[in-house]
C-alpha angles and dihedrals in degrees: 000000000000117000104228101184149333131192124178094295108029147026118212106210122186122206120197109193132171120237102269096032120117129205097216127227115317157160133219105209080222140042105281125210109198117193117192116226097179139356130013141262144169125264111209107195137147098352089312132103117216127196119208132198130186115295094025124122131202131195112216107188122230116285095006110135119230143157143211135232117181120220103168116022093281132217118189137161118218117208112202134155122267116277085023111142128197113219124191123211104228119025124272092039094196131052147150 
């Protein structure tokens, strides 16, 4: 994860993943809107299970937890407020 840009309200937040690797458990202390470049992956979130495509976008409410699963290298932007965190579950939240 690379942070692009903030301003006073928001925080733009770009993720780069392989096909096969997973972002683990999490939370985003704010809503997330998460918005996919290139690629595909699954969203697994609240019991369901969502698969998204390039130029799909996806709200996670604040506090929710989630994970994701890459299909297709994946590049996908994450737009949170300002001051907003990301915690994982279990350490090294990001593996292949």
């Amino acid at each position: 994860m690379k942070q692009l840009q903030e301003n006073q309200n928001f925080r733009v937040v770009k993720i780069e993943l392989k096909a096969d690797a997973c972002m683990k458990r999490h939370i985003a202390t704010s809503d997330a809107c998460l918005l996919v470049e290139e690629g595909s992956a699954l969203l697994i979130y609240s019991g369901e299970t969502y698969e998204l495509n390039k130029g799909e976008t996806f709200v996670i409410p604040a506090n929710e937890q989630h994970m994701l699963r890459v299909i297709n290298d994946l590049k996908a932007w994450i737009i949170l407020a300002n001051g907003a965190e990301i915690r994982y579950a279990e350490p090294d939240g990001v593996y292949n």
